[in-house]
TORPAZA-925103 format. One line per field, with one value per residue (C-alpha): residue in one letter; z, y, x. Coordinates in Angstrom, 2 decimals, always signed. Example, Ala and Ser with C-alpha at 12.3 -4.5 7.8 and 13.67 -1.06 7.14 Angstrom:
// TORPAZA-925103
fike: (A, S);
pz: (+7.80, +7.14);
py: (-4.50, -1.06);
px: (+12.30, +13.67);
//
This chain:
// TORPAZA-925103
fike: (X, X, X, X, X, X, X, X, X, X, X, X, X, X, X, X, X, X, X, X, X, X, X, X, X, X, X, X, X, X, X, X, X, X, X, X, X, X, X, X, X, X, X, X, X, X, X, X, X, X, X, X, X, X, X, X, X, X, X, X, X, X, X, X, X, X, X, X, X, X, X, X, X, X, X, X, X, X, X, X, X, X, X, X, X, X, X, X, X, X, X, X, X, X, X, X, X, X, X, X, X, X, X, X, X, X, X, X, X, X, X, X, X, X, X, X, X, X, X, X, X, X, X, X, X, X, X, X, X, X, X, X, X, X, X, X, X, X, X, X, X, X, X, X, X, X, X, X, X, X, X, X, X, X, X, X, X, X, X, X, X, X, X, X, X, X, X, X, X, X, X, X, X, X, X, X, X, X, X, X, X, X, X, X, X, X, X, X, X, X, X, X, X, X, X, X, X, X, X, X, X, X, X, X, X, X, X, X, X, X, X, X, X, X, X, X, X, X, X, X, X, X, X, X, X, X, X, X, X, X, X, X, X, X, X, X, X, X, X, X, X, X, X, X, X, X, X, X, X, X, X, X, X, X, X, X, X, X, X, X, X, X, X, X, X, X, X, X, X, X, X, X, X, X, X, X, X, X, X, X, X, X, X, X, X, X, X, X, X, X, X, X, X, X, X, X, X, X, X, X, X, X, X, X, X, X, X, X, X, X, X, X, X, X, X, X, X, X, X, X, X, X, X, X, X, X, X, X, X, X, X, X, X, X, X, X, X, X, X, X, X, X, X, X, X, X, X, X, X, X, X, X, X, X, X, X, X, X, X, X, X, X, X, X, X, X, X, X, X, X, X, X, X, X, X, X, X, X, X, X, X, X, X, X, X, X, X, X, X, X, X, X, X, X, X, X, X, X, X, X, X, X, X, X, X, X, X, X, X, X, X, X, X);
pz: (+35.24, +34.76, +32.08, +30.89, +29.07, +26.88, +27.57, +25.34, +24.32, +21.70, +21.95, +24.49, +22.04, +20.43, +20.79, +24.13, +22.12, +19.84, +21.65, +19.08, +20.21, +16.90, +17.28, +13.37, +13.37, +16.70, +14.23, +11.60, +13.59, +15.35, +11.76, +10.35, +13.46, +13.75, +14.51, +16.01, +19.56, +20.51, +19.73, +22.18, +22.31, +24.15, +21.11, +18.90, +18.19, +20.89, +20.12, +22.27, +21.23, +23.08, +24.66, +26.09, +26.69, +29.42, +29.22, +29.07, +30.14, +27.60, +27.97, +26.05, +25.72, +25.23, +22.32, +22.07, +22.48, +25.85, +27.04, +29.28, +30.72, +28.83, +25.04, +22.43, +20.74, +18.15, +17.73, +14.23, +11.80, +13.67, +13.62, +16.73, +19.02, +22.61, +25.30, +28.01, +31.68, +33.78, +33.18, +35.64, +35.24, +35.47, +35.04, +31.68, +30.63, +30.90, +32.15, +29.84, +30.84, +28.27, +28.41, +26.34, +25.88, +22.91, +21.11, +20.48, +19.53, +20.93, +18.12, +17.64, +17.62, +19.80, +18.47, +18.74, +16.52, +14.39, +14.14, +13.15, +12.17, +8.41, +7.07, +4.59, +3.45, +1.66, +2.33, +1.49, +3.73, +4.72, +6.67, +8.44, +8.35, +11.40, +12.53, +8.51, +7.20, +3.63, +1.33, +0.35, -2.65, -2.69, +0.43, +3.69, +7.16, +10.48, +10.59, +14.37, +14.68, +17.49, +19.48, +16.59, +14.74, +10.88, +7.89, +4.55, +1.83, +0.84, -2.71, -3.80, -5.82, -8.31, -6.31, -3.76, -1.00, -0.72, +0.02, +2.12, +1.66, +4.27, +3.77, +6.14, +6.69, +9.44, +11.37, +11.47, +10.59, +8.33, +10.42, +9.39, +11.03, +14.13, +14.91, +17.06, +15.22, +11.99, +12.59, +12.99, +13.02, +10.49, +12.04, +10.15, +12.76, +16.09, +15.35, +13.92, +10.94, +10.42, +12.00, +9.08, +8.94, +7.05, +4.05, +2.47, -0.30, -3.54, -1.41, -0.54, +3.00, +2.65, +5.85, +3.65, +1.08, +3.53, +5.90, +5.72, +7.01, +5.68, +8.06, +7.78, +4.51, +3.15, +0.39, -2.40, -3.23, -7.69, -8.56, -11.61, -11.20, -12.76, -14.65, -16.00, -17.43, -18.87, -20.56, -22.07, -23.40, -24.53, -21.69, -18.07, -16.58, -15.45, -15.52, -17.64, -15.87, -17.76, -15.95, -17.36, -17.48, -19.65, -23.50, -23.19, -25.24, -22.71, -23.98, -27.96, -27.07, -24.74, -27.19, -30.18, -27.92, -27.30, -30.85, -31.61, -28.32, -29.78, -33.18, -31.13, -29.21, -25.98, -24.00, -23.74, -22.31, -21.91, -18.95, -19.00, -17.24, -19.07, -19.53, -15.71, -14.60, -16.58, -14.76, -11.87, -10.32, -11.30, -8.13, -7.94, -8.96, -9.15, -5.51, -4.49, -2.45, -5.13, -7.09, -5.07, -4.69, -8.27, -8.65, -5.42, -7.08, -10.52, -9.16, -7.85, -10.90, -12.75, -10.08, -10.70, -14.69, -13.79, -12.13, -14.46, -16.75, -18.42, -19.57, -18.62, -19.73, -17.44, -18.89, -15.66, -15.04, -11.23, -10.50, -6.62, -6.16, -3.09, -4.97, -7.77, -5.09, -3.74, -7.05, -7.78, -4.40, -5.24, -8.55, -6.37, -3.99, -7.21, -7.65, -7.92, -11.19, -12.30, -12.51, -14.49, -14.44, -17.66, -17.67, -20.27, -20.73, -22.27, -20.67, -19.44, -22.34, -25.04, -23.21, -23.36, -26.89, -27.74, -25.46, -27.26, -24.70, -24.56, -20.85, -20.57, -21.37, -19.41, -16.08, -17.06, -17.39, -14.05, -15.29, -14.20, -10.30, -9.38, -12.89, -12.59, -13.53, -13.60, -10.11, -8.80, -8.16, -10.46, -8.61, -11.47, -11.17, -9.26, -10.38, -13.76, -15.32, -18.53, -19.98, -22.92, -24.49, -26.90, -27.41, -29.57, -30.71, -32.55, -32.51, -34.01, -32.46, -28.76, -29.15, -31.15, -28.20, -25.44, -27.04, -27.51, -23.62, -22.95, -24.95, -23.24, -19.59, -20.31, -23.23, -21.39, -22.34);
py: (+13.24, +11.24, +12.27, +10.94, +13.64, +12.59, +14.08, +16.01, +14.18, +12.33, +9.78, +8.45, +6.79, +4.84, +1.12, +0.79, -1.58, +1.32, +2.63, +4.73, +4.94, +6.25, +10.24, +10.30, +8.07, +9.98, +13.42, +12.27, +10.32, +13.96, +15.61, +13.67, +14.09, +17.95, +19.77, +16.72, +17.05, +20.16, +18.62, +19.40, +15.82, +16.73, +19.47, +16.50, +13.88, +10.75, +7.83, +4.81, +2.18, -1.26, -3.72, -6.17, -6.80, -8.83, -9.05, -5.39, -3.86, -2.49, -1.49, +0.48, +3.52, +7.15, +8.55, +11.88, +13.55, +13.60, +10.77, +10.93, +8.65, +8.61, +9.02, +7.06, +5.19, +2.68, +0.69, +0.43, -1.88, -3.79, -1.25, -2.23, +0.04, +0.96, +3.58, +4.32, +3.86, +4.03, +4.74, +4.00, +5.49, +2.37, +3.52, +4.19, +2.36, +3.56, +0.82, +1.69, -0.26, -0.10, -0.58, -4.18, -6.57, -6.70, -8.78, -6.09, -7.37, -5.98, -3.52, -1.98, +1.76, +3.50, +6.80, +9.24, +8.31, +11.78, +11.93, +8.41, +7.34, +6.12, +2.58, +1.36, -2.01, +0.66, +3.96, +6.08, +6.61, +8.43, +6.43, +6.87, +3.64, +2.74, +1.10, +0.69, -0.41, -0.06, +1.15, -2.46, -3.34, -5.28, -7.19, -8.38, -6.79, -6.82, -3.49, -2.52, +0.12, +0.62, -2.24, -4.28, -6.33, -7.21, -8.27, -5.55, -5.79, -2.17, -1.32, +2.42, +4.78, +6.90, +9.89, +7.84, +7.31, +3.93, +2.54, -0.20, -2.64, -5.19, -8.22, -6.71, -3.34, -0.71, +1.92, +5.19, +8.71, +10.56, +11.80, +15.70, +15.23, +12.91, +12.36, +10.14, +6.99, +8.19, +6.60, +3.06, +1.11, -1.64, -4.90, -7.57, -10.60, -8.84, -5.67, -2.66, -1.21, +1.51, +4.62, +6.40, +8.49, +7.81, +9.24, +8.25, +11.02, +9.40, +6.41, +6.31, +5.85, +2.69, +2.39, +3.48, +0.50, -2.08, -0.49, -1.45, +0.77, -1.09, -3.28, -5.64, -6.70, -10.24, -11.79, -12.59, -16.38, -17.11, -19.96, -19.74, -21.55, -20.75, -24.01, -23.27, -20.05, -21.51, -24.10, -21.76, -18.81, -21.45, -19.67, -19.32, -15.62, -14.25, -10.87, -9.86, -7.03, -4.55, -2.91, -0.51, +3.13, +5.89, +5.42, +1.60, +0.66, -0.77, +0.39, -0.03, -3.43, -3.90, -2.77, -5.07, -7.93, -7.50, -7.75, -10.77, -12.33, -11.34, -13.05, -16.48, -15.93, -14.43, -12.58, -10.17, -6.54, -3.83, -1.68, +1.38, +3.89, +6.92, +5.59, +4.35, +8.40, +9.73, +7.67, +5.30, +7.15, +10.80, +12.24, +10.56, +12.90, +11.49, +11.91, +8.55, +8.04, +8.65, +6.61, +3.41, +4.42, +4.82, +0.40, -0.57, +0.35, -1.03, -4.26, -4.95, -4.01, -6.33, -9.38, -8.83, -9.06, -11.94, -13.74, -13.09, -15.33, -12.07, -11.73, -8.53, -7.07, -4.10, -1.34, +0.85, +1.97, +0.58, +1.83, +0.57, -3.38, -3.56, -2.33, -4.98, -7.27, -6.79, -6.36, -9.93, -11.11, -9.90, -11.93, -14.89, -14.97, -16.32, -19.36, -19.61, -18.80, -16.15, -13.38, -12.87, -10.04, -8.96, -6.17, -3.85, -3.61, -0.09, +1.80, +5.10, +6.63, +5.22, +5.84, +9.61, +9.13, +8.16, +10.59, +9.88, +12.52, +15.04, +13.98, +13.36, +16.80, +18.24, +16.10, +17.36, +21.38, +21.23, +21.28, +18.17, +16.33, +13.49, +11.67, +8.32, +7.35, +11.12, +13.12, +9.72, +6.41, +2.96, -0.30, -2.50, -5.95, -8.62, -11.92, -11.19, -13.73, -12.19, -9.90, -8.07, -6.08, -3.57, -1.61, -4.62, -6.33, -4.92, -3.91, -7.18, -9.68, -8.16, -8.49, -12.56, -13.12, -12.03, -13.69, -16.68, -17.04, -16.08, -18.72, -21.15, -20.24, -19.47, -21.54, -24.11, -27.93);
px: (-10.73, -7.66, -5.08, -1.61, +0.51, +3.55, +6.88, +8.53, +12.10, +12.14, +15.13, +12.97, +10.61, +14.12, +14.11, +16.41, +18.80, +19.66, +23.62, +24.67, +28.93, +30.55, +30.81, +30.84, +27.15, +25.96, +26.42, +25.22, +21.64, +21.12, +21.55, +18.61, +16.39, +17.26, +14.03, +12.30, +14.12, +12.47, +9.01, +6.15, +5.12, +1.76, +0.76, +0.61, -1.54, -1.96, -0.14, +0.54, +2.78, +0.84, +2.90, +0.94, -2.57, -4.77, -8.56, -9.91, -6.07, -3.48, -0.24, +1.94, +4.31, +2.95, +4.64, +3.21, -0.09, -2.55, -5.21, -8.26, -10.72, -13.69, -11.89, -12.75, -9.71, -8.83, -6.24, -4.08, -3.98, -6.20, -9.09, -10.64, -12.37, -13.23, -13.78, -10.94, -12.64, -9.45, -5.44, -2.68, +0.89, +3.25, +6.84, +7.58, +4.04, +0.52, -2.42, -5.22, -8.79, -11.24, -14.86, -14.63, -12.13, -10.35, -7.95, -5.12, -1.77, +1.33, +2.93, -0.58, -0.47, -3.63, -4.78, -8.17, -10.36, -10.41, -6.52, -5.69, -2.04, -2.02, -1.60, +0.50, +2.33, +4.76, +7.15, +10.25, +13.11, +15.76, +18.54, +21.56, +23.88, +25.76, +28.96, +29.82, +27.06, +26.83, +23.59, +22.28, +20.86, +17.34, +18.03, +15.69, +16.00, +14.09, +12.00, +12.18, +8.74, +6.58, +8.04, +7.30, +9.59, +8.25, +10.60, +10.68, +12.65, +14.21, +15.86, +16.80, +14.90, +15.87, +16.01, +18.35, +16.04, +15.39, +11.79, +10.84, +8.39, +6.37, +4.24, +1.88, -0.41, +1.55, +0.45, +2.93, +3.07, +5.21, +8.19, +7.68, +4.04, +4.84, +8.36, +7.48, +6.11, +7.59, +11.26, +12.55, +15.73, +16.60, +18.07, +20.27, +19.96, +20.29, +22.31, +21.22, +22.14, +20.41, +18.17, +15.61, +12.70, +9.36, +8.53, +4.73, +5.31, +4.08, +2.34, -1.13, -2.62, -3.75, -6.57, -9.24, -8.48, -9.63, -12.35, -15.57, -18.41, -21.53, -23.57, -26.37, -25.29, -25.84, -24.05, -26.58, -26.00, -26.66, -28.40, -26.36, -23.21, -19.83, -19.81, -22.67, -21.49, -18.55, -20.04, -22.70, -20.08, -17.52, -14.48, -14.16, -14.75, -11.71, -9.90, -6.80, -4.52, -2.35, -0.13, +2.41, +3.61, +1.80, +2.57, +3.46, +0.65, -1.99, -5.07, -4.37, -3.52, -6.78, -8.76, -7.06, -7.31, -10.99, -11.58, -9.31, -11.31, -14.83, -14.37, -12.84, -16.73, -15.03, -17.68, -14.76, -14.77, -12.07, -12.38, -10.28, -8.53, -10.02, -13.65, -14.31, -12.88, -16.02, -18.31, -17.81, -14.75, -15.48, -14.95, -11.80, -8.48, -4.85, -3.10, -2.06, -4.80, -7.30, -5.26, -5.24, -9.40, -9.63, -8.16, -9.93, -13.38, -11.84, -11.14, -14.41, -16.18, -13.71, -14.49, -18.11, -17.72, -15.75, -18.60, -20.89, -18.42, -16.74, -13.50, -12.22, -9.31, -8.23, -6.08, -4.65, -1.28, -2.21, +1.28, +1.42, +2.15, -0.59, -3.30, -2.73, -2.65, -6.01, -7.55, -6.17, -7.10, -10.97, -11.02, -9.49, -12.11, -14.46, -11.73, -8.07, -6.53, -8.99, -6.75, -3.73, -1.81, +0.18, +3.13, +2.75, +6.54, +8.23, +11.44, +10.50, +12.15, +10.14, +7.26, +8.09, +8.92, +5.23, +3.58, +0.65, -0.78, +1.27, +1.46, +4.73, +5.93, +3.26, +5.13, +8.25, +6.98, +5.63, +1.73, +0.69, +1.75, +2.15, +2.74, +3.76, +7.23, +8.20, +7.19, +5.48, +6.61, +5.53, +6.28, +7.19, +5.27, +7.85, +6.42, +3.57, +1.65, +3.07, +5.14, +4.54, +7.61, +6.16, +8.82, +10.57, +7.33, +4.50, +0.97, -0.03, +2.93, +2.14, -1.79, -1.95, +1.03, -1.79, -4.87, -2.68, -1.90, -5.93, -6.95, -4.77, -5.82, -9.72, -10.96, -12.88, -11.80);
//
């Protein structure tokens, strides 16, 4: 049976346009990879980095781990699959020839399918900057992984790391689990910059967000349409998004709202953080990926509502930026504009103030992990349909504020 092994160096895995000459930056790269040299790439699990593909062939670099003919693989973020009938040894490259042709794209990451790579749009780093480069501050740079090229955007956290954000799903591993595909190099035009180390702690793996396991399903088609629903309850369905830290006053507004909405004749309904965990999303904790589970599921409940001509107002911290963006993107698929998302605006210290709770000092003691805005991170919405300050406005101000913008988007004409 025919088997490729990976070797064990590392620094061969670095993009070949990465000449690190400073002594100073040399130190200070090996520093931040220390550990990682000695890895025994074929102990770990089997990554290939694809480079090209023709009909049934693929080829890419082996990163680390071992592959035979007759494995199973798929390929990440695609999430394609196929069976390995022959490999080749090309140089540097390995000739895969699966059993089917597939259309892989070059950047896609091959793995077994029982130790898969995670996916995210999303991570923390650790960086070293080179030849001068200074620590930027919220700017765009080419993100060199995998033989890939994809722009981010990075700004720093408070803990000084900085975390860097695509426009697209990528497969990679946390560099404390495989080395290998858990580094990249940051490029500004065509030098680079910078050499870091991935970091999903906090972050959610985000592959399964988007898979979909259930077959010979068939979209139900209503004879009912969504005219027709308007122009019976008076409003267009839609859902209403607040987003904000613990203690800014999302649910007591919610629930106001829904009131003010019900005696305007809105077929209005909150859902809420703390009711849909006793039910729906019981089995759900609050790691990250539970987490981005827990608004996945809540966003398709809301969509439904929203077809059935509700008005839902949702009440979630939904803390990470992608999962807000699919939950808007399943309300969307029912008709532009039917989701509006509405920050639930209070600094972190009022917030704690309030602890109506007694979460916050929990966090702080250690009791509870992974509390957002304290021990976990809350990506702050960039571009909200609203935003509600309720740390200068009151119960009352913040709530007729909200029903007044409802009104104006939903109340059908």
């Amino acid at each position: 049976m025919k088997t490729v092994v990976a070797g064990p160096n590392l620094l061969e895995s670095l993009p070949d346009r990465l000449i690190i000459r400073d002594p100073e930056d040399r130190a200070r790269f090996e520093a931040l990879f220390t550990g990682a040299m000695a890895e025994i790439a074929a102990d770990l699990p089997f990554r290939l980095a694809i480079e090209s593909t023709t009909g049934r062939e693929v080829t890419g670099r082996l990163l680390c781990g071992r592959l035979a003919v007759g494995d199973e693989i798929m390929f990440s973020p695609s999430h394609l699959t196929a069976r390995v009938i022959d490999l080749e040894e090309q140089g540097g490259s390995v000739a895969v020839t699966l059993d089917q042709h597939l259309a892989v794209g070059a950047g896609d990451l091959a793995s077994h399918l029982d130790d898969l790579p995670q996916e995210t749009d999303v991570f923390r780093a650790r960086v070293v900057w080179l030849n001068g480069s200074t620590r930027p501050e919220n700017r765009t740079f080419g993100l060199c992984l995998q033989g890939r090229e994809i722009p981010v955007k990075i700004h720093p956290d408070e803990t000084g790391e900085l975390i860097v954000r695509a426009s697209e799903l990528l497969a990679l591993d946390e560099f404390t689990t495989v080395a290998s595909t858990g580094h990249f190099t940051l490029l500004e035009g065509e030098v680079t910059v910078a050499v870091g180390v991935i970091d999903m702690e906090g972050y959610p793996d985000q592959r399964g967000l988007i898979d979909v396991k259930s077959t010979n399903v068939t979209a139900v088609e209503h004879s009912i349409s969504a005219e027709t629903r308007a122009a019976r309850n008076g409003h267009r369905g839609g859902v209403v998004w607040f987003t904000g830290l613990s203690g800014s006053g999302k649910s007591t507004l919610a629930i106001e709202v829904e009131q003010r909405l019900f005696r305007l004749n809105f077929q209005a309904y909150v859902l809420d953080g703390d009711n849909m965990r006793r039910g729906l999303n019981a089995n759900l904790g609050f790691s990250p990926d539970d987490r981005a589970e827990n608004i996945r599921r809540v966003g398709q409940v809301a969509a439904l509502f929203a077809d059935a001509g509700f008005l839902i107002i949702s009440a979630f911290i939904s803390p990470y930026l992608s999962d807000r963006n699919r939950a808007r993107a399943a309300a969307d698929d029912l008709g532009a504009g039917r989701f509006h998302e509405i920050y639930i605006h209070a600094d972190l210290a009022v917030c704690e103030r309030r602890d109506p709770k007694g979460l916050y000092k929990r966090a702080r003691s250690g009791e509870i992990a992974d509390f957002t805005g304290i021990s976990a991170p809350y990506e702050a919405p960039e571009n909200p349909d609203m935003v509600v300050d309720t740390d200068r406005g009151t119960v009352d101000e913040c709530a007729q504020a909200i029903v007044d913008y409802i009104v104006a988007e939903f109340a059908r004409s």
